[in-house]
FIKENU-529351 format. One record per residue (C-alpha): residue number from 1; residue in one letter; y, z, x. Coordinates in Angstrom, 2 decimals. Layout:
<rs>
R|NUM|A|Y|Z|X
...
</rs>
This chain:
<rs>
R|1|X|133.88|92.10|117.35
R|2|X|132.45|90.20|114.22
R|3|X|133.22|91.36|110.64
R|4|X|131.15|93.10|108.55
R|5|X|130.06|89.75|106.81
R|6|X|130.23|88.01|109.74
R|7|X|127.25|90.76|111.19
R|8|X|125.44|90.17|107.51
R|9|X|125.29|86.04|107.94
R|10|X|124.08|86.64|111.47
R|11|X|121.24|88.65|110.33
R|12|X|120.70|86.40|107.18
R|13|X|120.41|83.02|109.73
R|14|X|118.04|85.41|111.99
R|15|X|115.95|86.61|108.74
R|16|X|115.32|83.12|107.98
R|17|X|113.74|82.14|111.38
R|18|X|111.79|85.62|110.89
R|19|X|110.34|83.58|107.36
R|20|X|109.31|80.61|108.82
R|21|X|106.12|83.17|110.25
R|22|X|103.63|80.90|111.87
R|23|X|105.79|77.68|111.52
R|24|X|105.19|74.52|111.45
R|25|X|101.43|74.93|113.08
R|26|X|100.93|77.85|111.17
R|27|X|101.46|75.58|107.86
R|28|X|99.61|72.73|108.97
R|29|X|96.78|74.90|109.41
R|30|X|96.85|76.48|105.78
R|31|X|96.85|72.88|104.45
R|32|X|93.47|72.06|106.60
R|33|X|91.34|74.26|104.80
R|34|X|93.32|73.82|101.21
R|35|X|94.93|76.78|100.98
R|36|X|98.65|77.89|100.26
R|37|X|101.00|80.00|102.61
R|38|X|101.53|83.62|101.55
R|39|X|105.50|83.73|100.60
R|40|X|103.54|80.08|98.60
R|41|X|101.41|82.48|96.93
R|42|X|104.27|84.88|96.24
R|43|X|106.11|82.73|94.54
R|44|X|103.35|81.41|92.02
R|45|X|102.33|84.60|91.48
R|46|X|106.04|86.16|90.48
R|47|X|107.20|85.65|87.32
R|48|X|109.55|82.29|87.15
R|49|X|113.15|83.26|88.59
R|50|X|112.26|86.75|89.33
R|51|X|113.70|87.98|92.49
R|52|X|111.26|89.33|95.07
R|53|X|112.70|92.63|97.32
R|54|X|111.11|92.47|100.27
R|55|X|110.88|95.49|102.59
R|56|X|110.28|95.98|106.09
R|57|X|110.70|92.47|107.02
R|58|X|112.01|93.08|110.27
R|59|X|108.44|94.73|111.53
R|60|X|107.49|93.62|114.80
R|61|X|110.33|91.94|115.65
R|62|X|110.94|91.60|119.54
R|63|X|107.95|93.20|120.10
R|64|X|104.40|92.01|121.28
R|65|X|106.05|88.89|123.05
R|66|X|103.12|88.96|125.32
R|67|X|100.92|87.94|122.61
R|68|X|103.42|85.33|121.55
R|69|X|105.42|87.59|118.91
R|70|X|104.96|88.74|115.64
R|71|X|107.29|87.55|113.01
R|72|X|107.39|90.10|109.90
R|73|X|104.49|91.82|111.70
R|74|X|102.29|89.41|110.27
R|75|X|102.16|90.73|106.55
R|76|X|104.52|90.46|103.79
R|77|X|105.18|93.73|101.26
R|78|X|107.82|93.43|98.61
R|79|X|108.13|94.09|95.06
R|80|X|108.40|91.91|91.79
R|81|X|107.79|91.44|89.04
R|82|X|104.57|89.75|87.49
R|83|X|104.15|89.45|83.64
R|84|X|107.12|91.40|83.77
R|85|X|105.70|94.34|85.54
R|86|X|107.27|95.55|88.59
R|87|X|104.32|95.81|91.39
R|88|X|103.59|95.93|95.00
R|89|X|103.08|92.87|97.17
R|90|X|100.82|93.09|100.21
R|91|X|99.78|89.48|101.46
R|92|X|98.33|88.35|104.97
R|93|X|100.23|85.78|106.89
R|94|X|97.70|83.75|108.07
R|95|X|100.08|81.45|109.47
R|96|X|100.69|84.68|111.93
R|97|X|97.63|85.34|114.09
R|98|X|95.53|84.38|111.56
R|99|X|96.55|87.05|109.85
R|100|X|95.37|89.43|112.25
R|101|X|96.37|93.31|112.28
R|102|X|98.68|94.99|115.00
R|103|X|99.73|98.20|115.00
R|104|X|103.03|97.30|112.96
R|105|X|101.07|95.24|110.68
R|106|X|99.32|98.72|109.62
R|107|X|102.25|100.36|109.75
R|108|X|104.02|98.22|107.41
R|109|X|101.16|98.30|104.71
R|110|X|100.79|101.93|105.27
R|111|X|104.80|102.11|103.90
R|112|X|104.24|99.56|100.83
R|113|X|101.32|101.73|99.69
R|114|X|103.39|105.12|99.95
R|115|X|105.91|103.35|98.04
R|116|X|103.99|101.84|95.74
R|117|X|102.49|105.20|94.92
R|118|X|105.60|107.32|94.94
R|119|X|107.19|104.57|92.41
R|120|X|104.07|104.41|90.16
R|121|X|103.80|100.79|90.61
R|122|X|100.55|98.47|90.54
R|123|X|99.07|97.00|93.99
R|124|X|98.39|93.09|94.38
R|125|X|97.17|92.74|97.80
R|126|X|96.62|88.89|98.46
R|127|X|94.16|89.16|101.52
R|128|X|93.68|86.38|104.60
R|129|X|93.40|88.20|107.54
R|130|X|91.07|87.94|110.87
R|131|X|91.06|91.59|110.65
R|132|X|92.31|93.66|113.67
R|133|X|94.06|92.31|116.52
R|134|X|91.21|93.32|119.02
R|135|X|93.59|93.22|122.16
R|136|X|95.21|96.08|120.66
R|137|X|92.32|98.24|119.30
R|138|X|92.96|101.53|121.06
R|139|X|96.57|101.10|118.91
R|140|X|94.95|100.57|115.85
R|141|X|91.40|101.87|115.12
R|142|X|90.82|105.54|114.87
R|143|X|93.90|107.96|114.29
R|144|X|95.55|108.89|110.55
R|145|X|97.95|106.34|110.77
R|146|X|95.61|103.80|111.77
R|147|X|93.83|101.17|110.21
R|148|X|91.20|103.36|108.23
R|149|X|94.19|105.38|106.40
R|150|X|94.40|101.67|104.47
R|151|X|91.18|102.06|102.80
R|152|X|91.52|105.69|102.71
R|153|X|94.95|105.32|100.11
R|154|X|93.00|102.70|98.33
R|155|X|90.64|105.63|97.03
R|156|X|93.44|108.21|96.32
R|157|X|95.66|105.58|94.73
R|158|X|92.76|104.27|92.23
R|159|X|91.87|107.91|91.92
R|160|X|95.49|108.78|90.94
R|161|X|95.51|106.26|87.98
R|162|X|97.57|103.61|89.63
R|163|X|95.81|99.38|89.47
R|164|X|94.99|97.61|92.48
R|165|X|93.94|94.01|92.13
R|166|X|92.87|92.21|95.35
R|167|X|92.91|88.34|95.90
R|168|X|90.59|87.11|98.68
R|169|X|92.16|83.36|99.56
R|170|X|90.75|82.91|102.74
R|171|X|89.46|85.40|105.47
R|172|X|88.15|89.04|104.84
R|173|X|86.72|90.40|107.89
R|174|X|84.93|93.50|109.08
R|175|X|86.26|96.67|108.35
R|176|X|89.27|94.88|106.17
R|177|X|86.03|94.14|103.94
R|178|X|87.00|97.34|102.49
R|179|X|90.53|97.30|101.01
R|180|X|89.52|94.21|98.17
R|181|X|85.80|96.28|97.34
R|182|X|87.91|99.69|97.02
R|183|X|90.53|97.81|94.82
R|184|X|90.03|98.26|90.76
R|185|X|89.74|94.39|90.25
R|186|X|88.58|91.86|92.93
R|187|X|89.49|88.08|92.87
R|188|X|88.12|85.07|95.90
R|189|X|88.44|81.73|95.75
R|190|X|85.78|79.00|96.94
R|191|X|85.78|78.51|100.98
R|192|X|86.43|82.23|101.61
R|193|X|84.77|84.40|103.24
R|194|X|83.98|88.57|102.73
R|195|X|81.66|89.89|105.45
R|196|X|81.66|92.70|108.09
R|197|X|80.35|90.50|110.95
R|198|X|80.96|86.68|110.94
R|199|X|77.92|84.63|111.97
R|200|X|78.71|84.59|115.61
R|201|X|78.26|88.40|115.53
R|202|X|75.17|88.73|113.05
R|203|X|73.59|86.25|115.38
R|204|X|74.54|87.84|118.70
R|205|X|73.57|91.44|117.26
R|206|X|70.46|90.90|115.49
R|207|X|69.75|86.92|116.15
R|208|X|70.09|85.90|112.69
R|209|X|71.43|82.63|111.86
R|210|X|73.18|82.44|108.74
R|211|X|76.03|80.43|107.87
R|212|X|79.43|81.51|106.19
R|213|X|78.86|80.88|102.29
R|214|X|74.99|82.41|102.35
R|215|X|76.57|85.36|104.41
R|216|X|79.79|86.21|102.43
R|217|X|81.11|83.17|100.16
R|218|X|82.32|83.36|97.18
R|219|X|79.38|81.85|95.52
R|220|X|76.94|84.52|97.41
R|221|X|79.49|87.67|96.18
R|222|X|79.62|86.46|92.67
R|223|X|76.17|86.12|92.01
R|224|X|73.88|87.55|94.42
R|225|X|75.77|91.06|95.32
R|226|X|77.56|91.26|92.75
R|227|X|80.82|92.33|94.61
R|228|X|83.07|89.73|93.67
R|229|X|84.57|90.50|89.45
R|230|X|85.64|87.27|89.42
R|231|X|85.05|83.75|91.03
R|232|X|88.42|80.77|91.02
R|233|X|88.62|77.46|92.73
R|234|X|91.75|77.26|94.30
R|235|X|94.97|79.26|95.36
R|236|X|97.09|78.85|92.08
R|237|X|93.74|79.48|90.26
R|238|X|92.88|82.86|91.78
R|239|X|96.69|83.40|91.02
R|240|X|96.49|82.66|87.42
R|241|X|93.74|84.94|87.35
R|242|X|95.49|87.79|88.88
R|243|X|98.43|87.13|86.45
R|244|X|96.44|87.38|83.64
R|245|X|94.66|90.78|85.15
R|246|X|98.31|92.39|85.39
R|247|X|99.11|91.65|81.73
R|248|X|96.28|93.85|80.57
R|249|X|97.95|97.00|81.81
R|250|X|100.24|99.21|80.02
R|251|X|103.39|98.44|78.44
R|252|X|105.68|95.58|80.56
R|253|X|108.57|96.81|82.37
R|254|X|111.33|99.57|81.03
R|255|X|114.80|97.56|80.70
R|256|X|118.16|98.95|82.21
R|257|X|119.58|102.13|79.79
R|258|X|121.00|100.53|76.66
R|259|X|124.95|99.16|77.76
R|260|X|125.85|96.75|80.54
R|261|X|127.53|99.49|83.05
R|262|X|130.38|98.08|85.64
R|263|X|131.11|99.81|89.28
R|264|X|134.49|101.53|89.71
R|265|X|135.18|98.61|92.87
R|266|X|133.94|94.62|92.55
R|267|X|130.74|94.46|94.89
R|268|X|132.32|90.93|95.78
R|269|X|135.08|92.44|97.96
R|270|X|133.26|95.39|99.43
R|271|X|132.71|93.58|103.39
R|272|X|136.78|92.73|102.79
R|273|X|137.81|96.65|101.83
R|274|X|134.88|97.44|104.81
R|275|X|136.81|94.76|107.65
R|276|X|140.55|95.90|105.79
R|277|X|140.13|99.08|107.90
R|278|X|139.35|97.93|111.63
R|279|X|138.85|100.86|113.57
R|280|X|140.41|103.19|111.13
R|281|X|137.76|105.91|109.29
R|282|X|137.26|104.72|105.80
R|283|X|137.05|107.01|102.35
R|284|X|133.67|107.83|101.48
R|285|X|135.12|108.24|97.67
R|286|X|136.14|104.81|97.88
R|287|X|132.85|103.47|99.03
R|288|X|131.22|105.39|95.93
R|289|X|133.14|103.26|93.76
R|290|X|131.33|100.40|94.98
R|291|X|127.82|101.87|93.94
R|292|X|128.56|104.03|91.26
R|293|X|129.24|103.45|87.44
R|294|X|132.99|102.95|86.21
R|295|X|134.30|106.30|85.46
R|296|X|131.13|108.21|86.10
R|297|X|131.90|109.86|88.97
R|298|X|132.36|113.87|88.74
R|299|X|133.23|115.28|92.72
R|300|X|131.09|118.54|93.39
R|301|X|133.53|120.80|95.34
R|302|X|136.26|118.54|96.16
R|303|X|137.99|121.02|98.07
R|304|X|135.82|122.60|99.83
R|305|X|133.32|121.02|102.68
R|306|X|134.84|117.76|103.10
R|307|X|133.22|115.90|105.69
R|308|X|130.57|115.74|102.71
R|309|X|131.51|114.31|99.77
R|310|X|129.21|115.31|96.87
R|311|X|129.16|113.83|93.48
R|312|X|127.29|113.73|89.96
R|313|X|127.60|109.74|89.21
R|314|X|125.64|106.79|87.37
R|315|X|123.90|103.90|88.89
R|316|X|123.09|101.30|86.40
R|317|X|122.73|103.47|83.74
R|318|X|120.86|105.80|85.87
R|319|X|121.67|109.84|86.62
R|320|X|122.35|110.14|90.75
R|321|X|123.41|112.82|93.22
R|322|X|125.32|111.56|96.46
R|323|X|125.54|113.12|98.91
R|324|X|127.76|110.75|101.09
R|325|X|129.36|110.95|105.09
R|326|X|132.88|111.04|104.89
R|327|X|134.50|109.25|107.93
R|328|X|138.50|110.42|107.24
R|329|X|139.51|113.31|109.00
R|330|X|139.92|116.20|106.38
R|331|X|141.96|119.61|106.30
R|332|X|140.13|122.83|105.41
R|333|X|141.49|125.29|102.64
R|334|X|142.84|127.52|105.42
R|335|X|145.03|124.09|107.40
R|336|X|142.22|123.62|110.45
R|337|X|141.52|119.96|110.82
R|338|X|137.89|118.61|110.75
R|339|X|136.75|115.48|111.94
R|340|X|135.55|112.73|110.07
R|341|X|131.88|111.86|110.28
R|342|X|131.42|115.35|111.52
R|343|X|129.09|117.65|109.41
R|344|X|130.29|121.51|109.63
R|345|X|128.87|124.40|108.61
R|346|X|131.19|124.12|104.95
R|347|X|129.99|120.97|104.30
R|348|X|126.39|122.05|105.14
R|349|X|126.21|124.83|102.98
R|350|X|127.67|122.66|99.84
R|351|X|125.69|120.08|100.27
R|352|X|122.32|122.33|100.75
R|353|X|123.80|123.92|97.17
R|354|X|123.88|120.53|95.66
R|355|X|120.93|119.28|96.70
R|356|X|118.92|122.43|95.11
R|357|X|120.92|122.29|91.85
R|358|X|120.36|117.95|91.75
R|359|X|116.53|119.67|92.34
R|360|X|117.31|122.03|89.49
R|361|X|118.31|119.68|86.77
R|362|X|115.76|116.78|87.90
R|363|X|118.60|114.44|89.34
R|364|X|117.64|112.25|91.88
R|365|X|119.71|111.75|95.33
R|366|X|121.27|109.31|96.93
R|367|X|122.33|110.18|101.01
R|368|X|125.10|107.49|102.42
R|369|X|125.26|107.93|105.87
R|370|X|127.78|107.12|108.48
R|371|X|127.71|110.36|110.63
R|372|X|128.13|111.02|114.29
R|373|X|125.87|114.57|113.72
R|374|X|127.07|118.29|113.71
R|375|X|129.82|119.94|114.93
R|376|X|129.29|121.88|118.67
R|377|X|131.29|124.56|120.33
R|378|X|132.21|128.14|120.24
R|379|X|134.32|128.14|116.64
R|380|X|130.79|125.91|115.29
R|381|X|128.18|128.40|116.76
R|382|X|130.21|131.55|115.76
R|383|X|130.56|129.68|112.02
R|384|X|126.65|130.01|112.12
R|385|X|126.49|125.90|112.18
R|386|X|122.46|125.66|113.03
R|387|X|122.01|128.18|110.21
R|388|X|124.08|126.52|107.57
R|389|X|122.39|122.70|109.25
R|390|X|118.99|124.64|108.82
R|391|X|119.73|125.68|104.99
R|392|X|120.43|121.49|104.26
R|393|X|117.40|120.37|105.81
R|394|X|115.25|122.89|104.11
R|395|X|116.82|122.27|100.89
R|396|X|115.98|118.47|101.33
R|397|X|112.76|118.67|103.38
R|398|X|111.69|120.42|99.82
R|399|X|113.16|119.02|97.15
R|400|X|111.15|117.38|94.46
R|401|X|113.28|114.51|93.30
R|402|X|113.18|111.25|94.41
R|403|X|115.84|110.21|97.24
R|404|X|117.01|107.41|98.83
R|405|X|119.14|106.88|101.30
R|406|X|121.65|104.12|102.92
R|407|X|123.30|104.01|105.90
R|408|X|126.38|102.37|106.29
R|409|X|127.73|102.72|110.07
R|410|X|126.39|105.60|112.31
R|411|X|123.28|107.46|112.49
R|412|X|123.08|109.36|114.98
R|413|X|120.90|112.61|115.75
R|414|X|120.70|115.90|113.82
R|415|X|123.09|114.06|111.28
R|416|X|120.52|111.46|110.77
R|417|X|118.23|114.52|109.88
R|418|X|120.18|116.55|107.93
R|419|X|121.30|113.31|105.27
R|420|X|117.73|112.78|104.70
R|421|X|116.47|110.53|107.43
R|422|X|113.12|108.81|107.75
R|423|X|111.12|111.83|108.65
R|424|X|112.45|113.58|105.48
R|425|X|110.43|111.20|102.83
R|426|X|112.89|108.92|100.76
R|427|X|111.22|106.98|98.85
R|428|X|113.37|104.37|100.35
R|429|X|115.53|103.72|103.35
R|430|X|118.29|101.17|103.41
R|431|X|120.47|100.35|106.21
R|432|X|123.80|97.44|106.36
R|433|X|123.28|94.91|109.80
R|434|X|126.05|96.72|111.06
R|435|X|124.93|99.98|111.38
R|436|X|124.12|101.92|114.72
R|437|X|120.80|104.41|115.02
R|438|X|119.77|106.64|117.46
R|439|X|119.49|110.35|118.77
R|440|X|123.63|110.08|120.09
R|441|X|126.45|107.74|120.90
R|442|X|126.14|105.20|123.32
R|443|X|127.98|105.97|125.97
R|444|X|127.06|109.85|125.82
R|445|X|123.60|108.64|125.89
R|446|X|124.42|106.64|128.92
R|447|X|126.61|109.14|130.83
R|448|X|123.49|111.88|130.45
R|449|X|120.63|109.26|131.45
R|450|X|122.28|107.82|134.14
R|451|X|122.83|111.31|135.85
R|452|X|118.93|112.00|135.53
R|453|X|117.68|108.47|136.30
R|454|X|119.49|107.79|139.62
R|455|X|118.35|104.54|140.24
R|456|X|120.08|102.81|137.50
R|457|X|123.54|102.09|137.09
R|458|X|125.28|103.74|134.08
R|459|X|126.30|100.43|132.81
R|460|X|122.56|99.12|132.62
R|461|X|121.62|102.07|130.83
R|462|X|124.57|101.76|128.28
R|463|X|123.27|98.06|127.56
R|464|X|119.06|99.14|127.13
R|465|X|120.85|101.91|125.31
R|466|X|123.20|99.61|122.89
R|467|X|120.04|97.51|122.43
R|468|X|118.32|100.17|121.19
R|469|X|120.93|100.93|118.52
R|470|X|121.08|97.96|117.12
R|471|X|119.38|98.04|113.33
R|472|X|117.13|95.42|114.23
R|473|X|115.22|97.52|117.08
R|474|X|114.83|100.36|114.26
R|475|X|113.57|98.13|111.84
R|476|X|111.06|96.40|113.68
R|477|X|109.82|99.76|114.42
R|478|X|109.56|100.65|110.49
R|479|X|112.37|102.87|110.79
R|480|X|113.61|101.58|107.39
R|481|X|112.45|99.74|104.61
R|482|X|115.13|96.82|104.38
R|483|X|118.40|95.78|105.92
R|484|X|120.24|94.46|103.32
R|485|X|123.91|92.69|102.41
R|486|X|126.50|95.39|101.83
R|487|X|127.66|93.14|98.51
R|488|X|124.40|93.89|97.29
R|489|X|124.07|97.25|97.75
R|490|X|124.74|98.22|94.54
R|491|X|122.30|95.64|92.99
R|492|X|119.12|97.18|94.96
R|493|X|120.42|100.92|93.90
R|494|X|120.07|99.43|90.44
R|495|X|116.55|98.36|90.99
R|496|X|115.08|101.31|93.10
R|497|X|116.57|104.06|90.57
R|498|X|115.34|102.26|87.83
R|499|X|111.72|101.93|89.86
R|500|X|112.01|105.94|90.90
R|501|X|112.66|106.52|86.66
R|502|X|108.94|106.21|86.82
R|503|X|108.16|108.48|90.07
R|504|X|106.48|111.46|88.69
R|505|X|104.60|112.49|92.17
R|506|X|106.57|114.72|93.87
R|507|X|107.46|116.78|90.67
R|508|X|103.89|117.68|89.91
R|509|X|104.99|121.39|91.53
R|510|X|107.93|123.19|90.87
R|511|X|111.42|123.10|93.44
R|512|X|111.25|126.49|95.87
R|513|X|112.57|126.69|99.33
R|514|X|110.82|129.41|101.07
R|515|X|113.50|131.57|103.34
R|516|X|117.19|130.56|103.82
R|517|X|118.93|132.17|106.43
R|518|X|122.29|133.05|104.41
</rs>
């Protein structure tokens, strides 16, 4: 079995090849019709030696191999900062299927926009795309979480206040025509093209023959429809220009609290403390220390619930509640042992109390996972177990702060639910390349399917199974937003608490629960 930085390089070498997008043809083709790549255009368009965080790069991966593959689903979302401004990233790959949009694709810009708009940040879309990946239409076209929803959140986001500045640097097709003409600001260089129907269609549906400037150039937009705000030559031009555009707004971006703040643990030797314990469970007061401000750290109820650790703490300055799996096996108050990973009724009525008080005073949360799910048996049920697992999901499913959460090692079923799992809204998801996700263990998984699907051996089942575990399937599938390097951890919690500062969304109404069962 390879270390836990051993598992991180892997997936660093395999994030690399993921990249590369279209490759080398990809490239080549970019350069034939003058135009820059889009992680090219990124990095003009950042602010010199800022760092971009890119989310959800894993979308697509493994998937759609009959249409040759998908790396990063074909579109890259991140966020950096321009004129230093944090904002939201959305560019094309056009080295990727000319840009085209798959179901993931939409997916994946569906998730930058909801973060983007939870985190009060500006939108810079940088648009090249074919438009939808026709092969896939009945995927894509009709339903909420389809392709329309796009230009649907481009109306409630400018109505809620928040820029968007569109780019056009190459392709803008059909119904895609939308997201730039909805945005507050719209950009296109020379040699693009903005149109519903390309020539080949106009002519076919009406007989028309038109060619690609006089239909939807740049030249045409600027002066003739007057859709286009403003008209640049080039890539690094239309860049400049959108540069210059995010300058005008607001005040630039709110620094770290006043006083460089230190973790309890050195990030550096966090995979070394992680590998230092095999097999064994691991403290999850320990792991705090690697996240959380030097002596900041107040323990909510040490002595009571203790396969949840809960604790008032710091991040960079910033005010946090965790909420965090602990792995060692613990003793209750009256001697009974509890299992590690393991969340019991205690621990899910203490952390359903901390939650609503973090709601209470306005403090945001941060969920660590590593959890196998709840307790079962006789002594759980008669403890009242789904009542007290009911009370913690309400209490999340409600609150009004802004959460994140990061898992570590297991996430596995009701658990995953309960520590605020995708379905429960955190503004983002984080998980380390080592961690394992899905509805129960492996090998109970494959002991139960292999009894019901009698034509498969258990073992096959245990490998789809393990497959399916692995981090990578999840995040392909936009099951979370990153998987990132343990060391860094605590320099992304940093970032995304000092983002959520600005999240005033979800506060707009008061924190209420609606009925506990007590």
């Amino acid at each position: 079995m390879s270390t836990l930085r051993e598992r991180a390089d892997e997936v660093a070498a395999d994030e690399a090849v993921i990249r590369e997008g279209g490759g080398e043809k990809g490239r080549a083709r970019q350069q034939r019709h003058g135009r820059l790549t889009a992680r090219e255009r990124i990095a003009l368009l950042l602010d010199p030696g800022a760092e971009f965080f890119e989310l959800s790069l894993w979308a697509g991966w493994g998937m759609y191999r009959e249409h040759g593959g998908l790396p990063a689903a074909g579109v890259i979302t991140g966020i950096g900062l321009v004129e230093n401004r944090p904002c939201m990233i959305i560019a094309n790959d056009a080295t990727v299927k000319a840009g085209a949009m798959f179901p993931q694709s939409i997916k994946k810009t569906l998730r930058a926009q909801r973060i983007a708009f939870e985190c009060g940040l500006p939108i810079l879309y940088l648009v090249d795309s074919s438009g939808v990946f026709l092969p896939l239409q009945d995927e894509i076209f009709p339903d909420e979480d389809d392709f329309g929803r796009i230009f649907r959140n481009n109306a409630v986001i400018s109505a809620a206040g928040l820029p968007q500045i569109a780019a056009i640097m190459g392709n803008c097709i059909a119904g895609g025509g939308y997201l730039p003409v909805l945005c507050d600001k719209l950009v296109m260089t020379e040699g693009s093209g903005l149109y519903l129907a390309g020539p080949a269609l106009v002519k076919a549906a009406i007989g028309q023959i038109v060619d690609t400037e006089t239909l939807g150039g740049a030249g045409m937009h600027s002066a003739i429809s007057g859709t286009v705000d403003f008209r640049e030559k080039d890539d690094p031009a239309c860049l400049d220009r959108v540069r210059r555009l995010v300058d005008l707004l607001g005040e630039p971006y709110i620094q770290t609290p006043s006083g460089e703040t230190m973790p309890e643990r050195e990030s550096d030797t966090l995979c070394d403390w992680w590998d230092s314990h095999g097999a064994q469970p691991r403290d999850a007061r320990e792991l705090i220390g690697f996240f959380a401000d030097r002596g900041s750290i107040q323990e909510f109820k040490a002595e009571y619930g203790k396969t949840l650790v809960c604790a008032y703490a710091k991040i960079g300055g910033n005010p946090v509640g965790i909420v965090a799996s602990q792995r060692r096996h613990t003793k209750t108050g009256r001697g009974e042992i509890e299992i590690g990973g393991v969340i019991y009724a205690d621990s899910a009525d203490k952390a359903a109390r901390f939650v609503m008080d973090c709601n209470q005073t306005g403090i945001p949360l941060l969920f660590v996972q590593d959890v196998v799910g709840f307790m079962v048996g006789k002594d759980a049920e008669q403890s009242g177990i789904i009542r007290s697992g009911a009370k913690l999901v309400s209490a999340i499913s409600n609150s009004v702060v802004p959460k994140v959460t990061l898992i570590v090692g297991d996430s596995f079923g009701a658990g995953h639910y309960a520590l605020c799992g995708k379905a429960y809204d955190p503004n983002f998801i984080l998980a380390w390349p080592n961690v394992k996700y899905a509805v129960m263990g492996a090998q109970q998984a494959a002991g139960t399917l292999s009894s019901i699907q009698q034509d498969k051996s258990q073992d096959d089942v245990l490998e789809s199974y393990l497959e399916q575990m692995d981090i990578r399937f999840g995040a392909a599938r936009g099951w979370v937003d990153a998987v990132i390097r343990p060391e860094r951890t605590r320099d992304h919690l940093v970032s995304i608490f000092r983002l959520l500062r600005k999240a005033p969304v979800r506060a707009t109404r008061g924190f209420h629960t609606g009925v506990f069962q007590t």
